[in-house]
C-alpha positions as protocol buffer text, in pm:
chain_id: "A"
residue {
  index: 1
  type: UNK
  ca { x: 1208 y: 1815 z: -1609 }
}
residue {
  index: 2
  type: UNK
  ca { x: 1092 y: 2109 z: -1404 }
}
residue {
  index: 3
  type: UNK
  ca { x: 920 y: 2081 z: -1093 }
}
residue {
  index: 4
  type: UNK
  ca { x: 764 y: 2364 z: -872 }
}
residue {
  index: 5
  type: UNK
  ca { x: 740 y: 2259 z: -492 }
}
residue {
  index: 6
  type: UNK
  ca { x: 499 y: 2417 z: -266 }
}
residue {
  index: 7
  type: UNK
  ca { x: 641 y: 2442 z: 61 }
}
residue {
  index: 8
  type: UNK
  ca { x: 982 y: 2448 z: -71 }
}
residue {
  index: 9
  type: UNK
  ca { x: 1128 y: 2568 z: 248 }
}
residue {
  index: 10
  type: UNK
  ca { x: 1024 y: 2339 z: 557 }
}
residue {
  index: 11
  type: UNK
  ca { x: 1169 y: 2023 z: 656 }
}
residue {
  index: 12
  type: UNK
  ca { x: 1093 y: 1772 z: 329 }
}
residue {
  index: 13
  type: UNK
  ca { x: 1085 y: 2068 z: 63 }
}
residue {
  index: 14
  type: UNK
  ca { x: 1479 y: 2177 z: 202 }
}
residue {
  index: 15
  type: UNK
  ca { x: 1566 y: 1827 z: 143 }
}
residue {
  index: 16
  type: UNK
  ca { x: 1390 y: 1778 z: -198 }
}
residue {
  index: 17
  type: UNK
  ca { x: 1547 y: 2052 z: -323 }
}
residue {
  index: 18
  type: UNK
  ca { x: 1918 y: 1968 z: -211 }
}
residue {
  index: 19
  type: UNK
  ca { x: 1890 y: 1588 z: -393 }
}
residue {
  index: 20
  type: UNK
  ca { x: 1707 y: 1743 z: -686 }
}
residue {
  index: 21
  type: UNK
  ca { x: 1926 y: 1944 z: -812 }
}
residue {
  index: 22
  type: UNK
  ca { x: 2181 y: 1762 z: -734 }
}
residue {
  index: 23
  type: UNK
  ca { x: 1980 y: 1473 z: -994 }
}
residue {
  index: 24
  type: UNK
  ca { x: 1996 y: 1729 z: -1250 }
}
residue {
  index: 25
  type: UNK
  ca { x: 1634 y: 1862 z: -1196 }
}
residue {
  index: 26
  type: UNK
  ca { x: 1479 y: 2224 z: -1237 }
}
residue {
  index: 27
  type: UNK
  ca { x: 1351 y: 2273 z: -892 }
}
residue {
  index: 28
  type: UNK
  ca { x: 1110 y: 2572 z: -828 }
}
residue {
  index: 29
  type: UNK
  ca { x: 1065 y: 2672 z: -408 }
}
residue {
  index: 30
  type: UNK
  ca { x: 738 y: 2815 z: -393 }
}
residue {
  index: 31
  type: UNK
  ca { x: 660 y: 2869 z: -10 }
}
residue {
  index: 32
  type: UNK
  ca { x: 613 y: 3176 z: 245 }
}
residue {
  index: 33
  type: UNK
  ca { x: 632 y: 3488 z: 271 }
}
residue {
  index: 34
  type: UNK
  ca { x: 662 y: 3546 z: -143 }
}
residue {
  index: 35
  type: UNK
  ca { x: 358 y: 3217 z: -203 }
}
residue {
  index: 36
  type: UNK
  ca { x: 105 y: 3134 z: 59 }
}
residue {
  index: 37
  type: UNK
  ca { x: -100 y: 2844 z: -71 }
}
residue {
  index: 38
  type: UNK
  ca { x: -438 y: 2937 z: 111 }
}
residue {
  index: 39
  type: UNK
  ca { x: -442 y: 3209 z: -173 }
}
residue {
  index: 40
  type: UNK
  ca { x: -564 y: 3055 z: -496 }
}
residue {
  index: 41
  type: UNK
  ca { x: -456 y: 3306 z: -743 }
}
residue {
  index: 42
  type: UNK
  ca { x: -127 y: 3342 z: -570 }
}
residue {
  index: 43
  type: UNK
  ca { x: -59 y: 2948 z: -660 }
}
residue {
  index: 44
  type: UNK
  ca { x: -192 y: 2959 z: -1017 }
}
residue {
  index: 45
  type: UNK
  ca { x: 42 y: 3241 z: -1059 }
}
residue {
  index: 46
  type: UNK
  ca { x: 321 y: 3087 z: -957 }
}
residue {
  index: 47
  type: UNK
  ca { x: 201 y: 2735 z: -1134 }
}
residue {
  index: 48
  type: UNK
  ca { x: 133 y: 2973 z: -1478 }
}
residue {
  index: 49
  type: UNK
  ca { x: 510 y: 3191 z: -1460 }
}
residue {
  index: 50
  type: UNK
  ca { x: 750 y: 2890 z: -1412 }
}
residue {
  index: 51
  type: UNK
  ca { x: 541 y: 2636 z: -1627 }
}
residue {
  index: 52
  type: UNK
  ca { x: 636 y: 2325 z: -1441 }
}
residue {
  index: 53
  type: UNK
  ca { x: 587 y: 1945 z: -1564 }
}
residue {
  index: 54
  type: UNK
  ca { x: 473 y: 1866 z: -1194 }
}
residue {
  index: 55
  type: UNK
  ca { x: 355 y: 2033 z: -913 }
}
residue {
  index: 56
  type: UNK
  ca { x: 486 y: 1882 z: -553 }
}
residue {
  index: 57
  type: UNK
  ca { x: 225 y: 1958 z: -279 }
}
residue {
  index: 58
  type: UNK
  ca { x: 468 y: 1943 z: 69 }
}
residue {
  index: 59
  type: UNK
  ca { x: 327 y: 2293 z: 205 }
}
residue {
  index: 60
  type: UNK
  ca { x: 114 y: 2173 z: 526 }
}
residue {
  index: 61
  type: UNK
  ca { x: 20 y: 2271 z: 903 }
}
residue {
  index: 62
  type: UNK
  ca { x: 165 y: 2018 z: 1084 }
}
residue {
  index: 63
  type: UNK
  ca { x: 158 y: 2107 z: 1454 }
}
residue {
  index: 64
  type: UNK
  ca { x: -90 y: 1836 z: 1575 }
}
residue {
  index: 65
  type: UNK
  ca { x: -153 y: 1990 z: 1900 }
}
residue {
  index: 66
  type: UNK
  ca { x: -192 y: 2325 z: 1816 }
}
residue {
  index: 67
  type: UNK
  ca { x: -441 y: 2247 z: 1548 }
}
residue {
  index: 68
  type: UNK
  ca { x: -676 y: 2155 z: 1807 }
}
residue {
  index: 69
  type: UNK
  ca { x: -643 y: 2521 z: 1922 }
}
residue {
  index: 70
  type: UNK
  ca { x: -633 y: 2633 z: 1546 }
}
residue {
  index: 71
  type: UNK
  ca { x: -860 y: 2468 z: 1345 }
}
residue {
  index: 72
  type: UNK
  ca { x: -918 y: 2699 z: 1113 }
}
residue {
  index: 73
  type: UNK
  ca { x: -598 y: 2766 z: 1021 }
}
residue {
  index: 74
  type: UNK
  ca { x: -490 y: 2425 z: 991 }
}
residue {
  index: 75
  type: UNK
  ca { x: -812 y: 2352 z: 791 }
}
residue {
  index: 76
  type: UNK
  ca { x: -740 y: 2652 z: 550 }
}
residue {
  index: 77
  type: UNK
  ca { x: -398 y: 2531 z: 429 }
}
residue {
  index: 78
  type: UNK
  ca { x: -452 y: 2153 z: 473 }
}
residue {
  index: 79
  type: UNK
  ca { x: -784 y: 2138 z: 293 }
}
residue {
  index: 80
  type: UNK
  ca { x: -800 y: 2436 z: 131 }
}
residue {
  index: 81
  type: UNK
  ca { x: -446 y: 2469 z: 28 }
}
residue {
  index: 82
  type: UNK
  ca { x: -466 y: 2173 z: -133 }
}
residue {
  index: 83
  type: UNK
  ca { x: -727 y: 2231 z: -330 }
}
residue {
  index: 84
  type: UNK
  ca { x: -571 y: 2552 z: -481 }
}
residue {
  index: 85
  type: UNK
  ca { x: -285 y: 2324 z: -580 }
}
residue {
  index: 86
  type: UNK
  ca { x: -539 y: 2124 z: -773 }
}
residue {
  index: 87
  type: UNK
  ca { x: -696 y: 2402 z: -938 }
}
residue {
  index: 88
  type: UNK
  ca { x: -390 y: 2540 z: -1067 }
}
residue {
  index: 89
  type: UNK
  ca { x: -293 y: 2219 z: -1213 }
}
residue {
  index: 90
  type: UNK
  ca { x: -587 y: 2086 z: -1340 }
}
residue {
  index: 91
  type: UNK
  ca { x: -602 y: 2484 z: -1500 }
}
residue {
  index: 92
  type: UNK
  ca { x: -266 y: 2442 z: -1675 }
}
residue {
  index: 93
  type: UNK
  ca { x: -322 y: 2071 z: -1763 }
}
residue {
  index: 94
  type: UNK
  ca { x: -28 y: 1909 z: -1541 }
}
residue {
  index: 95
  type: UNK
  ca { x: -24 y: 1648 z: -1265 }
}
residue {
  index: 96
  type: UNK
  ca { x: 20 y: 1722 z: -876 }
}
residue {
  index: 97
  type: UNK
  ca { x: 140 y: 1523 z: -610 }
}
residue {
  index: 98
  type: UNK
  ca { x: 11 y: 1614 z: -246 }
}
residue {
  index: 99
  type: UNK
  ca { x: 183 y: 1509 z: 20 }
}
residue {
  index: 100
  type: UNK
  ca { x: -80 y: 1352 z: 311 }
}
residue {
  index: 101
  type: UNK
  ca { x: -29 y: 1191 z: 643 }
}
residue {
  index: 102
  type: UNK
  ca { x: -53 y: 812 z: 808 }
}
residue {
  index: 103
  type: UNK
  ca { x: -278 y: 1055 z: 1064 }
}
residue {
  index: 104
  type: UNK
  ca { x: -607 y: 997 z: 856 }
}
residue {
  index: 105
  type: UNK
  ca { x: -631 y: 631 z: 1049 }
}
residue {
  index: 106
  type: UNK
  ca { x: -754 y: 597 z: 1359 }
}
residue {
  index: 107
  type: UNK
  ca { x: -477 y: 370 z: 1479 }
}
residue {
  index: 108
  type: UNK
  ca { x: -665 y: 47 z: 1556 }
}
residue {
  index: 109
  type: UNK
  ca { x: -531 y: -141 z: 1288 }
}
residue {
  index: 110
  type: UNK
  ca { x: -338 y: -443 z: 1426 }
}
residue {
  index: 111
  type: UNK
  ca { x: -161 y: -481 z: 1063 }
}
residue {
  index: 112
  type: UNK
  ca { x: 12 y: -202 z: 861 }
}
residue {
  index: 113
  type: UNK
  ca { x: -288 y: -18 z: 676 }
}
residue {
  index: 114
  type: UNK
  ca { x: -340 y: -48 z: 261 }
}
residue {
  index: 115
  type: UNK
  ca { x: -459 y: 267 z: 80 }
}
residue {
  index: 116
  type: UNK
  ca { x: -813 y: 112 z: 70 }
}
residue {
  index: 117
  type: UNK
  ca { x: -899 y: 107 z: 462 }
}
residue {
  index: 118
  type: UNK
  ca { x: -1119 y: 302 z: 607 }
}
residue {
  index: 119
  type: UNK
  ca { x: -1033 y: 688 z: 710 }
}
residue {
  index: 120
  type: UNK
  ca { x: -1113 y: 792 z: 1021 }
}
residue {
  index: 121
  type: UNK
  ca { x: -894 y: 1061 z: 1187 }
}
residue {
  index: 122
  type: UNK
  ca { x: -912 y: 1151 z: 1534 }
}
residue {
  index: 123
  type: UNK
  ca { x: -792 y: 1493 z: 1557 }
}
residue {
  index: 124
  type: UNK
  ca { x: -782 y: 1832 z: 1358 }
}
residue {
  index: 125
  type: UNK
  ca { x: -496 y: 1771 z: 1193 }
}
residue {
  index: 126
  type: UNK
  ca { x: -545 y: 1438 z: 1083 }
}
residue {
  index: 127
  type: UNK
  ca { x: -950 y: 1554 z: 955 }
}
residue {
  index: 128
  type: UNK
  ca { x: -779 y: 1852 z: 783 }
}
residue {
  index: 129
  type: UNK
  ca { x: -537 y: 1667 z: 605 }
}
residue {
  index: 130
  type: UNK
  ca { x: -791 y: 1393 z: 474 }
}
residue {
  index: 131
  type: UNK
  ca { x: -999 y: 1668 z: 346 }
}
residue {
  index: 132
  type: UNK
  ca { x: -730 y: 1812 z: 157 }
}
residue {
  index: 133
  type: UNK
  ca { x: -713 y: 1454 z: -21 }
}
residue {
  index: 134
  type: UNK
  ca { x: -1093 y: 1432 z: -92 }
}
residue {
  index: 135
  type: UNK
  ca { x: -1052 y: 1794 z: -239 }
}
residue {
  index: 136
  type: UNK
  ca { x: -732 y: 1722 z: -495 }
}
residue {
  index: 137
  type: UNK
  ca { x: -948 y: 1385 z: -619 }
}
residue {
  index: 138
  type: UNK
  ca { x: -1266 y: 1612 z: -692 }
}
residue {
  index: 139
  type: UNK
  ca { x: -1060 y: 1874 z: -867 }
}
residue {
  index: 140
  type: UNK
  ca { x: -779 y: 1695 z: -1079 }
}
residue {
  index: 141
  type: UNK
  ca { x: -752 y: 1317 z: -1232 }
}
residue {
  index: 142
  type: UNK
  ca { x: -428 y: 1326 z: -1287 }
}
residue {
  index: 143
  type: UNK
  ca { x: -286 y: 1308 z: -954 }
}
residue {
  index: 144
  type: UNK
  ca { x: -102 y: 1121 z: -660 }
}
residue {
  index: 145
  type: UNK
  ca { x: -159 y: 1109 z: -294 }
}
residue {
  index: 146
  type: UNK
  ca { x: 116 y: 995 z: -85 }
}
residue {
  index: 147
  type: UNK
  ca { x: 49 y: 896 z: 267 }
}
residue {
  index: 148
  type: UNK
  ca { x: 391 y: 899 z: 481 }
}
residue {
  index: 149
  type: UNK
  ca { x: 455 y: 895 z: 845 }
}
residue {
  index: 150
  type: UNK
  ca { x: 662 y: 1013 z: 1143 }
}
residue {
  index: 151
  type: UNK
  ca { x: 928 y: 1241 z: 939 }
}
residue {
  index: 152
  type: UNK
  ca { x: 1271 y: 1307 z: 994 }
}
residue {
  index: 153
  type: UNK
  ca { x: 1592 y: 1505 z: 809 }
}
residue {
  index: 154
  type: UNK
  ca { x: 1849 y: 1730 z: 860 }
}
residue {
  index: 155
  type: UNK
  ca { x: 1632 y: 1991 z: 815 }
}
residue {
  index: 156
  type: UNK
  ca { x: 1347 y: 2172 z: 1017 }
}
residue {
  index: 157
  type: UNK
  ca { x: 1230 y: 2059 z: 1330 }
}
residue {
  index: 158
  type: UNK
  ca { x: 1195 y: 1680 z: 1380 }
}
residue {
  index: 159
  type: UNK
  ca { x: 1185 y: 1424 z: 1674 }
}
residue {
  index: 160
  type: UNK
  ca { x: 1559 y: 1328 z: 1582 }
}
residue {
  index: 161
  type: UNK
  ca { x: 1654 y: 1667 z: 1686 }
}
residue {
  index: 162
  type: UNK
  ca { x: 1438 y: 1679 z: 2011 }
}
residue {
  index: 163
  type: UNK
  ca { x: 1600 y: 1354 z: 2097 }
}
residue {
  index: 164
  type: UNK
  ca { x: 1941 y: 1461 z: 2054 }
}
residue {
  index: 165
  type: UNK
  ca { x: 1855 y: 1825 z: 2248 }
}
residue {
  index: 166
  type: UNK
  ca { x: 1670 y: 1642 z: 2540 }
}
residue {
  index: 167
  type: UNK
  ca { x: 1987 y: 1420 z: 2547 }
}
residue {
  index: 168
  type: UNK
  ca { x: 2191 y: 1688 z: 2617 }
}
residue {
  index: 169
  type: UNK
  ca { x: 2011 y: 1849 z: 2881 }
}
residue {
  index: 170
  type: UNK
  ca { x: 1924 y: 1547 z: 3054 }
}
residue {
  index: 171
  type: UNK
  ca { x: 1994 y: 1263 z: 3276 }
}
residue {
  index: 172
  type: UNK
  ca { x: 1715 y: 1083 z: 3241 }
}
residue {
  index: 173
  type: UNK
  ca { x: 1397 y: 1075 z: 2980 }
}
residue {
  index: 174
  type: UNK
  ca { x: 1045 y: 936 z: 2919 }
}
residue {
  index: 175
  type: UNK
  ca { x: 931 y: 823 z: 2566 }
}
residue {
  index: 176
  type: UNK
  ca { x: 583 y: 660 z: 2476 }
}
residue {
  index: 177
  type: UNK
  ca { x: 621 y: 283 z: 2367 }
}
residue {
  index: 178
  type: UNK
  ca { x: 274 y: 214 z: 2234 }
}
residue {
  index: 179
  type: UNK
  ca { x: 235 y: 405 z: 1928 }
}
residue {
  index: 180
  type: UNK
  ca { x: 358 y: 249 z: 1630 }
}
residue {
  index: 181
  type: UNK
  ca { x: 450 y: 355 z: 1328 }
}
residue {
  index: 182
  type: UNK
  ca { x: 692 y: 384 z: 1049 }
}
residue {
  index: 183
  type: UNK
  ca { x: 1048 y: 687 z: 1047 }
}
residue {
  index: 184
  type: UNK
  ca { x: 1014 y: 796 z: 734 }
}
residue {
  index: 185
  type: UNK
  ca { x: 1352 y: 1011 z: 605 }
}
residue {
  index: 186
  type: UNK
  ca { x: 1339 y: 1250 z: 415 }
}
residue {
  index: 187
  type: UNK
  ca { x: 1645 y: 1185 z: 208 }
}
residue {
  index: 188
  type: UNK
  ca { x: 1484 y: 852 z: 81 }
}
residue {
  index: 189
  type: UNK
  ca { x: 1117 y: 1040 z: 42 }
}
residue {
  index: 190
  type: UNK
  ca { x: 1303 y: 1295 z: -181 }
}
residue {
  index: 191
  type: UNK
  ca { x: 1459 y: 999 z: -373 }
}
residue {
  index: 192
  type: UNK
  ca { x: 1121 y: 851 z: -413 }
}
residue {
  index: 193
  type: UNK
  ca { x: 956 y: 1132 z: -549 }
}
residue {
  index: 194
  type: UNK
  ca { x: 1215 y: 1225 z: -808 }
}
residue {
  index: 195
  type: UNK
  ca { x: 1170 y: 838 z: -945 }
}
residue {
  index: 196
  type: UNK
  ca { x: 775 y: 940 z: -888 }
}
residue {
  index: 197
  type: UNK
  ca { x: 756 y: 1244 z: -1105 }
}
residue {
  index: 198
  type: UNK
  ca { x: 976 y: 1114 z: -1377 }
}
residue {
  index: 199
  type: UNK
  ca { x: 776 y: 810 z: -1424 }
}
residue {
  index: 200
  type: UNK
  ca { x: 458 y: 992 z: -1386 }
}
residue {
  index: 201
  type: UNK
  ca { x: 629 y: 1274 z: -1688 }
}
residue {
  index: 202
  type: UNK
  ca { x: 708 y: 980 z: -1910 }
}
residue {
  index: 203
  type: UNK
  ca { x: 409 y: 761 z: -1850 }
}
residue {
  index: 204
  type: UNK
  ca { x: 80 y: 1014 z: -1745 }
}
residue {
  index: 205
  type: UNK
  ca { x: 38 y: 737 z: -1402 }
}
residue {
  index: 206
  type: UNK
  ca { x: -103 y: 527 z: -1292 }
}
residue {
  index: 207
  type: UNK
  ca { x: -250 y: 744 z: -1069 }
}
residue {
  index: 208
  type: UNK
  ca { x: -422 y: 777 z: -680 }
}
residue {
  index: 209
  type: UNK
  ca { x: -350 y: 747 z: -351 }
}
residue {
  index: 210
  type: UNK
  ca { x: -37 y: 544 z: -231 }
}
residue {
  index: 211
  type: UNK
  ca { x: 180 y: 469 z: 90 }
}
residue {
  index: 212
  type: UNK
  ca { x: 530 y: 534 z: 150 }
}
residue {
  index: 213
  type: UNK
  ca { x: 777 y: 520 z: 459 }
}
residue {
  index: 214
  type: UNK
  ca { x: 1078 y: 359 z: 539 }
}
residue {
  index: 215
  type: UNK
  ca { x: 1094 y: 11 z: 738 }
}
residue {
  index: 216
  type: UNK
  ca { x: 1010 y: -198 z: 954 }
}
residue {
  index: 217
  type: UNK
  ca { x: 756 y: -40 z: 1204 }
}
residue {
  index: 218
  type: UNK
  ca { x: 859 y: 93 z: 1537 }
}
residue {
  index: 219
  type: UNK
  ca { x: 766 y: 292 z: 1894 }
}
residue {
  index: 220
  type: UNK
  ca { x: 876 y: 640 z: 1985 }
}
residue {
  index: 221
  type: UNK
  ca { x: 1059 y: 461 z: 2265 }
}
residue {
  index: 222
  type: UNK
  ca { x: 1307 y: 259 z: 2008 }
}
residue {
  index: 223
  type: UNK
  ca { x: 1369 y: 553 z: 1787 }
}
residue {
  index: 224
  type: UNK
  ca { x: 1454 y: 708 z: 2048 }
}
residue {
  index: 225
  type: UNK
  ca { x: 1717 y: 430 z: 2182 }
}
residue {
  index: 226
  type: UNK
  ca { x: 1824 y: 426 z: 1820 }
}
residue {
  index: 227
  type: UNK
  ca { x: 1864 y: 807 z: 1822 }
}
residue {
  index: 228
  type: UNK
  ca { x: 2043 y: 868 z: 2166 }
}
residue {
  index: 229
  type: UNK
  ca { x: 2301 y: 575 z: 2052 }
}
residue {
  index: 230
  type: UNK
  ca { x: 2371 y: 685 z: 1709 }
}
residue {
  index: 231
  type: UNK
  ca { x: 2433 y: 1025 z: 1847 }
}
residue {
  index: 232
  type: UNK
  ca { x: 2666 y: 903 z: 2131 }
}
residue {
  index: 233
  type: UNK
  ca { x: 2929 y: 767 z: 1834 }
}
residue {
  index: 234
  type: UNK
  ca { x: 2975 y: 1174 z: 1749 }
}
residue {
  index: 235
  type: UNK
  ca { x: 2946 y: 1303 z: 2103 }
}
residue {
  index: 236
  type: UNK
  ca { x: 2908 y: 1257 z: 2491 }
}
residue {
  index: 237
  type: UNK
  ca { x: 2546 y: 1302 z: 2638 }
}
residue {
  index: 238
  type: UNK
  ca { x: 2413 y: 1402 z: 2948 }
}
residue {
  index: 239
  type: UNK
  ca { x: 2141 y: 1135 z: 2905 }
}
residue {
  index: 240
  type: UNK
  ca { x: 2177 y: 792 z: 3128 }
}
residue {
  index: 241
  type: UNK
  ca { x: 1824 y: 646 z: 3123 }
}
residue {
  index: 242
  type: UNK
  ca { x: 1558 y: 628 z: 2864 }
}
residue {
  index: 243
  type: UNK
  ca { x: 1257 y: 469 z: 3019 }
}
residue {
  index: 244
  type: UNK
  ca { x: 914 y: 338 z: 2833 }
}
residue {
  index: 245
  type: UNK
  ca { x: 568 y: 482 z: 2914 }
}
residue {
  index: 246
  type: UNK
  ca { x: 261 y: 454 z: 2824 }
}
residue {
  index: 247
  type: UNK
  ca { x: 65 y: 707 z: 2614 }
}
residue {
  index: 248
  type: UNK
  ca { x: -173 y: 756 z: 2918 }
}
residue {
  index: 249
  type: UNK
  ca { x: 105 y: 901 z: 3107 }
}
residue {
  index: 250
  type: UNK
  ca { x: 204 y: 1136 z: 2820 }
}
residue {
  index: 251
  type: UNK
  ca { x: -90 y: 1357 z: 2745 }
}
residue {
  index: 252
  type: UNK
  ca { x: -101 y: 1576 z: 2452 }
}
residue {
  index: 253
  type: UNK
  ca { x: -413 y: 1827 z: 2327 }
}
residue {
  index: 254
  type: UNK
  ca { x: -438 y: 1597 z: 2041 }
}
residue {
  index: 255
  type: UNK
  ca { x: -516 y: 1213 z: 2064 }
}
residue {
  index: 256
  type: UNK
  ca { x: -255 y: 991 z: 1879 }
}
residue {
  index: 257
  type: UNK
  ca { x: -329 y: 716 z: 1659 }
}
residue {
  index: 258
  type: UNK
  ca { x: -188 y: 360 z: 1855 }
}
residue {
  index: 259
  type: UNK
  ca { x: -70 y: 223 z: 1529 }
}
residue {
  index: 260
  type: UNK
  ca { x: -24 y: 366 z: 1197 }
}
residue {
  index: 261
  type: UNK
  ca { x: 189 y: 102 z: 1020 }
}
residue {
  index: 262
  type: UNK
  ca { x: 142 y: 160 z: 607 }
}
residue {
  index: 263
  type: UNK
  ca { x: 151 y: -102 z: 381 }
}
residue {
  index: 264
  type: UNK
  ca { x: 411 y: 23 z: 78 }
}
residue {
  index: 265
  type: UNK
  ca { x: 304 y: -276 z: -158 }
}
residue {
  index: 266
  type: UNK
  ca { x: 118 y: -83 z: -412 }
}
residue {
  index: 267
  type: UNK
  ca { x: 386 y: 210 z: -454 }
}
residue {
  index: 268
  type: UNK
  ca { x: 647 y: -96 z: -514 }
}
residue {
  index: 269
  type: UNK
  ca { x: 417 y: -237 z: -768 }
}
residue {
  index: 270
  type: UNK
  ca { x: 331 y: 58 z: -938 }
}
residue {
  index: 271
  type: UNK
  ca { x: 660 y: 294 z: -903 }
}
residue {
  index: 272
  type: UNK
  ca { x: 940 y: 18 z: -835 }
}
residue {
  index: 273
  type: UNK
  ca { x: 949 y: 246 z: -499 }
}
residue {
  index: 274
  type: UNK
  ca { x: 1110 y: 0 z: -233 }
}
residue {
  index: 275
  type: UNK
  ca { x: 1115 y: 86 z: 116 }
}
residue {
  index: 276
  type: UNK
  ca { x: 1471 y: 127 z: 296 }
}
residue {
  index: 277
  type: UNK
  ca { x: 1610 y: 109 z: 621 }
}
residue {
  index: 278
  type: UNK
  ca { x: 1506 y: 371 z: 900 }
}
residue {
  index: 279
  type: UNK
  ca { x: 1808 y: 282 z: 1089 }
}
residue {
  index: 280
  type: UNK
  ca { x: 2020 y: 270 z: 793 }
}
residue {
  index: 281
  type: UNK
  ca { x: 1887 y: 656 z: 680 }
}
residue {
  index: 282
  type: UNK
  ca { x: 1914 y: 778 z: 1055 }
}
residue {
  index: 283
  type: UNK
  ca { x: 2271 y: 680 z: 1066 }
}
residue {
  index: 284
  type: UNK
  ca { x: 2343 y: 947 z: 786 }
}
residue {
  index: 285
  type: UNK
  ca { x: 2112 y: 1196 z: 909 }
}
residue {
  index: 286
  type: UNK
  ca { x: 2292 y: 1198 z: 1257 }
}
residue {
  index: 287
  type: UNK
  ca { x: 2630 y: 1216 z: 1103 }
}
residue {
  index: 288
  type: UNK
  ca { x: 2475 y: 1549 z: 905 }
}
residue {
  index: 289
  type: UNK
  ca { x: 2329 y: 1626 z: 1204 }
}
residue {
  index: 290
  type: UNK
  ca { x: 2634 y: 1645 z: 1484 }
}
residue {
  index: 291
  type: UNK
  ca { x: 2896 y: 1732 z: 1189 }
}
residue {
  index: 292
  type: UNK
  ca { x: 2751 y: 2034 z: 1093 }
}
C-alpha cells in the first residue's frame, strides 16, 4: 500500500511517517516549500506522479490565536486546502482521509460529543476547519473525517514540550482547569490510521466522519501534573508549584471550547479502533522526549 501524506512534515505527519514505514508502508511526504495545498494543481500533481491508494489530509493552520488575526490564511488552507485534497482524489478515483479538530463544538456539551451533534465553532480556527469538512463531503464520497483533540508527540511543537520548557525556567506555574478534553498521541493516531487506510484499501469503507483520541478526558491543569512528574523521573526541574486557574484568568485572542470530550464508539465499531491510555502514551513520549 502506498500512501501520500499532505503535511508530511509537522507534528502528526513526522510521526506517521516514522511508524509507517517502519509497518512496511510506502509513505509519500507531500508538504512545504516543494507542495503547498492552497494550490490545487500543485496537489493533483503530486496525487497524479506518485499514484497513491490513499491520500492522508494532516496539512492544517493550527495556531488558534493567530487565526483570529489571520483569517484568511487559516481559511485558505483549512477550507480550501481541503478541498483541493478532495478534488485530486475524487479526480484520480481514490479515497482521502482529512484530518479535523474537536474545535468545531462549542464546548457546552456536559457528555463527550458523537459525530452527529451539532457544529458550532467559536473561533476562526475552529469555523475554518469545519468548512474544510463540509467541502471534502461535497467533493468526494469516498472519504473519512477524523475529529481528534489536544495533540501531542515527539515531534513539532506541542503542550508536552511547553510544559517541560516552562518547568525548567520556573518555580512556579498557572494552568487552566476548566477545559476538558481528550491528549490525543500521536504515536497511537499514526497506529490508527495505518489500521484505517488498510481497512478502507481492502474494504472501499464504511465511510464519514468519525472521532478519535486517546482516554479518559482531562484539564490542562492534570496534563500538566502528569507532564511535570513524568519528566521529573529523567531530570531535575526548576518547577515547585503548579496551581489551577480558571480560564477567565487566562485570556487568549481566541475563545476555547469548556469541554470537548469525543465519543470514540463509532470508530471502534466500524474500524476495531480502541482508544488507549493518554498517560500510558505520554510516558513514552517523555522518555523520547528527555533521551534525545
Amino acid at each position: 500500500m502506498k500512501i501520500v501524506i499532505f503535511g508530511g512534515t509537522g507534528q502528526l505527519g513526522s510521526d506517521f511517517q516514522r511508524i509507517a514505514i517502519a509497518s512496511g508502508l510506502e509513505v509519500i511526504s507531500c508538504d512545504l516549500p516543494e507542495i503547498d495545498i492552497t494550490a490545487e494543481a500543485q496537489v493533483l500533481d503530486a496525487v497524479k506522479h506518485h499514484s497513491p491508494d490513499i491520500v492522508i489530509n494532516a496539512a492544517a493552520y493550527t495556531a488558534v490565536d493567530k487565526a483570529e488575526q489571520e483569517s484568511e490564511i487559516a481559511y485558505t488552507v483549512n477550507r480550501d486546502g481541503a478541498k483541493n485534497c478532495a478534488i485530486a482524489c475524487q479526480k484520480v478515483q481514490i479515497p482521502l482521509i482529512h484530518i479535523s479538530t474537536d474545535y468545531v463544538f462549542n464546548g457546552e456539551n456536559t457528555s463527550p460529543y458523537i459525530e452527529a451533534d451539532e457544529v458550532f465553532p467559536i473561533g476562526v480556527y475552529g469555523q475554518s476547519k469545519w468548512e474544510g469538512e463540509q467541502a471534502v463531503r461535497k467533493v468526494l464520497e469516498p472519504h473519512l473525517i477524523i475529529r481528534i483533540s489536544w495533540v501531542f508527540g515527539f515531534y513539532g511543537q506541542n503542550f508536552v514540550k511547553t510544559m517541560q520548557r516552562l518547568a525548567r525556567e520556573r518555580e512556579d506555574l498557572n494552568v487552566v482547569s476548566d477545559q476538558v478534553g481528550c491528549p490525543t498521541a500521536t504515536r497511537a493516531l499514526s497506529h490508527a490510521l495505518i489500521k484505517i487506510s488498510r481497512a478502507c484499501i481492502k474494504n472501499a469503507g464504511p465511510w464519514g466522519t468519525y472521532h478519535y483520541s486517546c482516554a479518559p478526558p482531562t484539564n490542562w491543569y492534570e496534563f500538566a501534573q502528569a507532564i511535570i512528574e513524568e519528566t521529573r523521573q529523567y531530570e531535575s526541574l526548576k518547577i515547585n508549584n503548579v496551581n489551577p486557574i480558571t480560564t477567565e484568568k487566562y485570556p487568549t485572542p481566541a475563545k476555547r471550547p469548556a469541554y470537548t470530550a469525543m465519543d470514540c464508539t463509532k470508530i471502534k465499531r466500524d474500524y476495531a479502533i480502541k482508544q488507549v491510555s493518554w498517560k500510558e502514551e505520554l510516558k513514552q513520549v517523555v522518555q523520547e522526549l528527555c533521551k534525545q
